[in-house]
N, C-alpha and C positions, 0 to 999 in steps of 0.2 A: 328714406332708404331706396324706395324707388325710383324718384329723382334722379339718385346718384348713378345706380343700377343703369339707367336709360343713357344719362351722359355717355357711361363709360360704353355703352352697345353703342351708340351713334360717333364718338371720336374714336373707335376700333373699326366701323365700318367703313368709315372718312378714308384710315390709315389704309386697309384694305386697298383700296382703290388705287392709291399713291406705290404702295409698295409691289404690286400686282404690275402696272405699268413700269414702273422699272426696273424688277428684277425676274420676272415671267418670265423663262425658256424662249426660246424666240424659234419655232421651227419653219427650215428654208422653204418657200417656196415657188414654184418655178416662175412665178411675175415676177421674184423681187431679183431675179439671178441672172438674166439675162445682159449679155453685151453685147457689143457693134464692133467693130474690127476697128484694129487700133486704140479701144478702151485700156485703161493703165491698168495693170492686176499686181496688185504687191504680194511680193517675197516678204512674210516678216519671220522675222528669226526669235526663237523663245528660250531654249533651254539647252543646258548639256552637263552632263555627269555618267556617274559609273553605273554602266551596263544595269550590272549584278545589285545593283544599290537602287532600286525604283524611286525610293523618295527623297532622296541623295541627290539634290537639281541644285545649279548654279545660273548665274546672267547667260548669256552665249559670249559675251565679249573681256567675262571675267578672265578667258583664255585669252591670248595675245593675239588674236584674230584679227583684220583692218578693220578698223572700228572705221564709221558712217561718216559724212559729212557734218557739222552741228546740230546740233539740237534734232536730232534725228526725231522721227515722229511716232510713237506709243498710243499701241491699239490699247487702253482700257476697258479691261473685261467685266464681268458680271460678278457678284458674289461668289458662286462656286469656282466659277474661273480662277478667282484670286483664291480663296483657298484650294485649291489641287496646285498652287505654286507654278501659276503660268505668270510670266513677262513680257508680250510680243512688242517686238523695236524693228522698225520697217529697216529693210537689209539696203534700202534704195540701189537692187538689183532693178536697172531698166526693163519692167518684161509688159507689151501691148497684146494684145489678143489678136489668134491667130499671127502674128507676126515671126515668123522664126530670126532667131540669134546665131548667127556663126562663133565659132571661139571667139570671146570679145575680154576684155580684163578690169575682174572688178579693183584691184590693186596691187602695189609692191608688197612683199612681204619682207624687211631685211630681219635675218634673224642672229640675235648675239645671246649669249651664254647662259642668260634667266632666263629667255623667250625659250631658247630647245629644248633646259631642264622644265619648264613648265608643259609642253608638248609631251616630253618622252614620260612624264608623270602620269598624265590624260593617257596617252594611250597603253602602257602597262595597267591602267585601269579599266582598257577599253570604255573609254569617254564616247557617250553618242551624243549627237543633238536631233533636236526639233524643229523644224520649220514649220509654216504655215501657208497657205496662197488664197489670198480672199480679193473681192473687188476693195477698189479705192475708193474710198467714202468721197473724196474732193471730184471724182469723175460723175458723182451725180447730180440733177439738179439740188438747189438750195433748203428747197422744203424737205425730201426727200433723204438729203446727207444727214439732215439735223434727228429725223424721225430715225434712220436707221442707226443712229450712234444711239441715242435713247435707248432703242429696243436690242441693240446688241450684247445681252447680256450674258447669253453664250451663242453664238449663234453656228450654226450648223453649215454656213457653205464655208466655213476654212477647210481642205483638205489638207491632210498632216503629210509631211516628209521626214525621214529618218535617213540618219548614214554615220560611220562610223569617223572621228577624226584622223583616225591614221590605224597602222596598223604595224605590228612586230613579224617582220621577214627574217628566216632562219638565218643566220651567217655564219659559216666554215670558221673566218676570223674573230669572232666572238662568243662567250659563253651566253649571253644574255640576246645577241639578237641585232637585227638591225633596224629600228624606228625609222617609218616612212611617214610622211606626213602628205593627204590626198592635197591637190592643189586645182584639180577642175570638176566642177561640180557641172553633170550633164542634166537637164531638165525635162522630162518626156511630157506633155499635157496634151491631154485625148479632151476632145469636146463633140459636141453632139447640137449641131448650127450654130446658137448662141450662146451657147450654157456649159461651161466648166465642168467634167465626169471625170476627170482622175488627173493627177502626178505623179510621176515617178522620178527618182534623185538615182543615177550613180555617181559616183564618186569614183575618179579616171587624176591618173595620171601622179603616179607615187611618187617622193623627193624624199632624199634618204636626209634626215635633222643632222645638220651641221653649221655650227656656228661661224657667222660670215658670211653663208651664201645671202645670196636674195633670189626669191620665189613671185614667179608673175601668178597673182590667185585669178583662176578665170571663172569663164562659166559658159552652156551655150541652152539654147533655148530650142524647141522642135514642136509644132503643132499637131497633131495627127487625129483625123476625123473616126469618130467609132459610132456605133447603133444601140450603145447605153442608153438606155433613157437617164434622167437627172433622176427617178426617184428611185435607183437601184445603185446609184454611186457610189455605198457605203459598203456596198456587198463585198468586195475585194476586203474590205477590211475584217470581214466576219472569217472566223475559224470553224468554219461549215466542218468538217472532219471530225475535230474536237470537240464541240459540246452537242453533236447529233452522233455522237459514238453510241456502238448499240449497248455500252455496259452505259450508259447516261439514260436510254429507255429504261433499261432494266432495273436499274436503282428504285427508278421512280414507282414499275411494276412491282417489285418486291416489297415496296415500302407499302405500297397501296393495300397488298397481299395481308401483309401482317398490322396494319390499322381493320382490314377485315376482321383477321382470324381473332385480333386483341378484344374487338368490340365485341364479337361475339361470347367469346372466351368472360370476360368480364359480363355481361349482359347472364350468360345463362348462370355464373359463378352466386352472384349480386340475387338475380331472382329467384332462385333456388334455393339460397340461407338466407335471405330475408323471407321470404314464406315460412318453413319451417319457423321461422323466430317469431315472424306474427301470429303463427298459428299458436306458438306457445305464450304468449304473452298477452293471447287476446281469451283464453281460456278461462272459464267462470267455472272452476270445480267445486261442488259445496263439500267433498269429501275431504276431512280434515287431514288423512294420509297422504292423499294425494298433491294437497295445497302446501302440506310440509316439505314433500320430495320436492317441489317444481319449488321453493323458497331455496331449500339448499342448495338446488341444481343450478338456478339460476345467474348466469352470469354473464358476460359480453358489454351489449354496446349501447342496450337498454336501461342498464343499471348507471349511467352517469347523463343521465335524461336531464337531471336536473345541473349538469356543469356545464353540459357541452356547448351551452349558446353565452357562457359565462365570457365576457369582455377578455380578449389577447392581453397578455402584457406591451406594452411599449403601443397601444393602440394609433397614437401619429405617426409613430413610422410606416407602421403595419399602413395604414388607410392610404399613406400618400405614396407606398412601393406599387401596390394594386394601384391606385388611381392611376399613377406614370404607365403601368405595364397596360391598361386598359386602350392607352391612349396611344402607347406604340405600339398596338396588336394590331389597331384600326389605323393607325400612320402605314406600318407596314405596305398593310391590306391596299391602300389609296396607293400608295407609292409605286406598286406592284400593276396594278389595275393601269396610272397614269402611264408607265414605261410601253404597256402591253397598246394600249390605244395609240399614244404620242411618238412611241421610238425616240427615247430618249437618251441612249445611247449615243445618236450620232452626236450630240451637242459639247462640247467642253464644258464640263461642273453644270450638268444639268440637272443631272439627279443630287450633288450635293447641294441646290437651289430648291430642287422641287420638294428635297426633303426638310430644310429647313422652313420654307413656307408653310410645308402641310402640319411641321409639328405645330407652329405658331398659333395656327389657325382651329388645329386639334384639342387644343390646351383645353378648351372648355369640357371634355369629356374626361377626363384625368381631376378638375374639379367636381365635377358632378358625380364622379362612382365614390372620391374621396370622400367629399361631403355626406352624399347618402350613408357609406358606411362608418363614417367616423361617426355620425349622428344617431343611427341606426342600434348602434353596440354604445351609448350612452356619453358621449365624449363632450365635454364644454368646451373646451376651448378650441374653437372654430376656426379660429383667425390664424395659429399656430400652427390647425392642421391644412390649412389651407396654403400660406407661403411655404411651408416644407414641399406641398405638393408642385407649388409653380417651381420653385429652386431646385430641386434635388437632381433629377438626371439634367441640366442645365449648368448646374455647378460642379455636379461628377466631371461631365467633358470639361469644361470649363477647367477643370484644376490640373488633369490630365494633359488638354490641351495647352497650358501654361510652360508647363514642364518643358513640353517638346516645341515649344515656341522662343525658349529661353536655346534651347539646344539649338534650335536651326539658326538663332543670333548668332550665337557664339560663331558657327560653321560658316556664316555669310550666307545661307543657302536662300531660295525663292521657297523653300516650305515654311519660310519663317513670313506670318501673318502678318501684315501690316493695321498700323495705329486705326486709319481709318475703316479697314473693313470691321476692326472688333466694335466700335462705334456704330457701324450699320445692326451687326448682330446684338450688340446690348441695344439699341431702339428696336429691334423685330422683338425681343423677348421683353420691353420694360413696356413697349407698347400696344402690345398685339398678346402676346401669348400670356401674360401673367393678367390685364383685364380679365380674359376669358376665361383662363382659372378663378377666377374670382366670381365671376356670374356663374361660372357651374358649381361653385364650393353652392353659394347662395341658393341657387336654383336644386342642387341635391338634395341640401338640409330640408327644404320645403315641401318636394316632390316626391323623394324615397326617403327621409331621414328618418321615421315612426317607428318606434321598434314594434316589432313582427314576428315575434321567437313562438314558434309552437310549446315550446313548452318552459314553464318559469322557473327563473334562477335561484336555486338555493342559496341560503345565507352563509354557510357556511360549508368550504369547500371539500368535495372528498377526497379522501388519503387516494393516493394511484398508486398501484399492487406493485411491488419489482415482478417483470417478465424477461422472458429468455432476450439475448441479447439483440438477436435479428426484429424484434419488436418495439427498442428505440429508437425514438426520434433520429436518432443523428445517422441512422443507419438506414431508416428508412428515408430519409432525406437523399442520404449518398446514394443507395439504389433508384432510387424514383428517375436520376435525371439517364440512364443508362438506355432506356429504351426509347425515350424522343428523341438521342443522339444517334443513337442505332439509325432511324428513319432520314437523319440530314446526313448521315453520314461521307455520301455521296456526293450529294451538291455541295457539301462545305469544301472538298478541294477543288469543284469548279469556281467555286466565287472567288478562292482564294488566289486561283492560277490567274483568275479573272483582273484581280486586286495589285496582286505581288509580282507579273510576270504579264505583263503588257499582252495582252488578251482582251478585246471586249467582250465586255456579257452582255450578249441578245436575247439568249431563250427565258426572257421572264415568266411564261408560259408554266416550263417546269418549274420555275421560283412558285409559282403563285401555286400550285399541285401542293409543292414542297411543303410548301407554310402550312397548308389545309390540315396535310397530313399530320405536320407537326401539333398542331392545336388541337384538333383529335388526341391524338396517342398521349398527347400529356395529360389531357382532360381523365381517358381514361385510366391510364397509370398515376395520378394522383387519387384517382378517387378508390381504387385499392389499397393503395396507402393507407388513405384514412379510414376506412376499413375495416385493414387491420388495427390501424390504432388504436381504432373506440373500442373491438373487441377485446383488445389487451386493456382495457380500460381505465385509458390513457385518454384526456379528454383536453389536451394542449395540440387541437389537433390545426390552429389557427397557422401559425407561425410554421409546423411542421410541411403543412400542403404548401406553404409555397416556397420552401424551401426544397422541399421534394422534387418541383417543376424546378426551378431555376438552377439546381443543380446540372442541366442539361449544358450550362454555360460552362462550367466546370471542365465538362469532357471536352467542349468544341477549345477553352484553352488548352488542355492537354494536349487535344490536337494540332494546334496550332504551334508548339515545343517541335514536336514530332515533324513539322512541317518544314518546318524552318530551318532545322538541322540537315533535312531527309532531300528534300524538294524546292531550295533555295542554294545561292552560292553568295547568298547575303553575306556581308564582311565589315567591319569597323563599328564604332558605338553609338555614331547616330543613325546609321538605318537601323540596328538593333534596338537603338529605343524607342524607333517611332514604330517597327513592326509591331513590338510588345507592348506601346502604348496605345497605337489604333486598334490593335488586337483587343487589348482591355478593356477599352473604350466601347468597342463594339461588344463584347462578352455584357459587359455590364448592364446593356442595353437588352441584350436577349435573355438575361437570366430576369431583369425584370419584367419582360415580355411575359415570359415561360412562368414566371410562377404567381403572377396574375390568375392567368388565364387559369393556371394547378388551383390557384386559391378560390376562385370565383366555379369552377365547378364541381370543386369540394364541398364551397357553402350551398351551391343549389340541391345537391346530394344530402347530404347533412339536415337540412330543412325539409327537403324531400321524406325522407326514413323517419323523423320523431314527427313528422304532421300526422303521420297514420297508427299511430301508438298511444296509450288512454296516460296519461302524465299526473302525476298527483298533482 
């Protein structure tokens, strides 16, 4: 077994190495970005679709655009890249460094009857596109082009361009409008000696869609020197205004406020009935009146001492939701930490990279809390509970992601994943993250599996009293998740403006506060729950705490209903499905986070209270 054990640690750490080198983040830095006058710097072209529809992306040339010369040349991106449904295809606009362009013409446009109806389509949808402008990989030496295509996996000196493809001009002679179509693209590029600080695209020179004409497409080029440094480039793209609004301090103060008042409130609630209870429970009266009253009197959360360490039902699922949720508290955590250091931000699918590495590489902690507690609470069959643990939030996405992979076919869109990257993500998961569940399932069972119950299981189990109705499960469940949503309440419409509404998110800062507090407040509102529960002496208190936390997912969907309706101009049924399916995707994710973390400071509670009680 150890044999095997060591294999499987030495060809994970091999893979490590292999998958680290080419799919790492790659952040710019100011050696590798430098040019000479007259360097070639390409225009590549990515994407265009509807405004109001963020994940609603097509080719750039699926529109009737002047498509390139042959075999035009494709920046191949990184993993994240390719899933957020990038395509970059060099536009072979001639553009050299520092060199300015007078109006010059990239081609003819002749337009007839399918070409205008596909134009006046695009823009009653308000169609934008994306460009890019990065160095020319063929302008570097040979050593040099080969290492930088390798490491380009997102890389950070592409500056993005936006512009609208045309636009609807009121007309007197028409009910609907008159469609213009933009036909010169103006290029502003600010540099700082050697080094590329910014782009700017207007788009000049409107042409009313009429079938017949023919359109000269131009474009012109302009250098202009500025005192940016290279490592504040990205600044213009930051919504300084919006996420340092003073109601985004405040949020975060208030939350912070009521994780005070909760701990406290809970803290003196908690010490204060549990004293009174030991006091009573630790009493040796020899007086037989008195030993009568305090038997009849007696009741709460003492009296099912001997059920409450009694095995969950469904204990593989139960071990291997905690194990996943253990393992995205502390993915988070990393992910969080990595943005805050790295500025991960600036890169394309950086963070959707850095997050699939860090779960891969996390898998082993999600085997090791599973194991310890599937073993713990007396469970054989290991191996069960162990592939449930590597599969499950793995195959959630995964099935999720199917769906809307099947939809973006159908649509022709660029959100639809191609064959080869799901091939890169089943070898990151068949090679790297399910070993590592496996050496922590192994390593759990070993290290924490011992059962450890303060106090022992009765044979046979006790009747549970009917109580008022705010004291069952299913209610204390729905309540539990109300008040860790209460605390994100706030940051959930910055992520999501963030998400949905082309914004980047910088302040990871208050992310990582956010989290804190949230992990807290559920900690402590789970452990009132249960509580209450054992007092009602209700001893199913397993299943209950983490369902209590993860209820918090519950509300952030609701929210997200609310959002969508309220704070979106979303329209059609594939961005519909991919909102409410990333949406879910993500929910799912956090409720297993949340009621992990509800469950695991319920059991430290719980083991806490009957360690100091005298147990027959």
């Amino acid at each position: 077994m150890s044999s095997s054990v060591f294999s499987t640690v030495r060809s994970t750490l091999s893979l490590f190495v292999v998958v680290f080198i080419f799919f790492s983040p790659v952040f710019a830095s100011e050696s590798d970005h430098k040019y000479q006058p007259d360097d070639p710097v390409t225009l590549w072209v990515n994407k265009v679709g509807p405004y109001n529809n963020p994940q609603e992306t097509y080719n750039y040339y699926s529109l009737p655009f002047c498509h390139p010369g042959t075999n035009p040349a494709h920046k191949w991106g990184g993993l994240g890249e390719v899933l957020g449904g990038n395509e970059l295809i060099d536009s072979q606009i001639d553009i050299k460094f520092q060199k300015n362009v007078e109006k010059s013409t990239i081609c003819q446009l002749e337009l007839d009857e399918a070409k205008v109806r596909e134009f006046k389509d695009a823009i009653e949808n308000s169609y934008w596109f994306e460009f890019f402008m990065a160095l020319t990989l063929s302008s570097l030496p040979f050593f040099s082009c080969h290492v930088s295509a390798l490491r380009n996996a997102e890389s950070s000196d592409d500056l993005p361009l936006w512009g609208f493809v045309g636009e609807l001009h009121p007309d007197r002679n028409s009910d609907n409008g008159k469609h213009v179509l933009y036909t010169h693209k103006n290029i502003i590029i600010k540099y700082n000696k050697d080094q590329v600080i910014h782009v700017n695209l207007t788009q000049e020179s409107p042409k009313p869609l009429e079938a017949g004409r023919i359109f000269d497409l131009t474009y012109s080029i302009k250098w202009i020197p500025t005192n940016v440094t290279f490592a504040r480039r990205f600044d213009v793209y930051l919504d300084y205004p919006f996420f340092e609004h003073q109601i985004h301090w405040f949020s975060v103060f208030n939350s912070f406020m009521m994780v005070i008042f909760l701990t406290g409130l809970v803290s003196m609630i908690l010490m204060r009935t549990l004293r009174n209870d030991y006091a009573k429970y630790a009493r040796e009266d020899d007086d037989l009146e008195t030993l009568e009253r305090d038997v009849s009197e007696e009741s709460g959360w003492k009296l099912v001492h001997g059920d409450v360490f009694r095995p969950p039902y469904n204990l593989v699922l139960l071990s291997a939701v905690v194990g996943t949720g253990a393992q995205l508290a502390l993915l988070v955590l990393l992910v969080i930490l990595l943005a805050i250091v790295g500025t991960l931000y600036v890169g394309r699918g950086a963070i959707v990279t850095t997050f699939i590495l860090c779960y891969a590489f996390t898998s082993f902690i999600s085997g090791y809390v599973s194991g310890g507690m599937y073993s713990r609470n007396g469970g054989k069959s290991w191996i069960k509970s162990m592939i449930l643990t590597a599969c499950l939030f793995p195959f959630m996405c995964f099935g999720i992601g199917f769906i809307l992979n099947t939809v973006a076919i159908f649509y022709g869109s660029l959100a639809a994943i191609p064959f080869g990257t799901m091939v890169v993500v089943f070898v990151i998961w068949a090679f790297i993250s399910f070993p590592l569940a496996l050496l922590g399932t192994v390593v759990g069972r070993n290290w924490s599996g011992a059962p450890n119950n303060p106090c022992r299981v009765k044979t046979i189990p006790r009747p549970i009293p009917e109580k008022k109705w705010y004291l069952t499960p299913s209610v204390v469940s729905l309540m539990g998740g109300l008040l860790p949503f209460g605390s994100i309440f706030i940051e959930m419409y910055f992520i999501f403006t963030s998400f949905w509404n082309y914004k980047v998110y910088y302040v990871y800062g208050f992310m990582l506060l956010v989290f804190l507090i949230l992990i807290i407040v559920t900690v402590c509102v789970t452990i009132v729950g249960t509580y209450f529960l054992l007092n009602a002496e209700n001893y199913h208190w397993q299943w209950t705490s983490f369902f209590s936390a993860a209820s918090t997912a519950v509300y952030v969907y609701l929210y997200s209903v609310y959002y969508y309706h309220v704070k979106t101009k979303m329209s059609g049924f594939f961005q519909t499905s991919f909102y409410f399916g990333y949406t879910l995707m993500f929910c799912l994710g956090l409720g297993i986070l949340c009621g992990a973390v509800g469950y695991l400071g319920s059991n430290l509670f719980v083991r806490r209270i009957y360690r100091n009680i005298k147990c027959d």
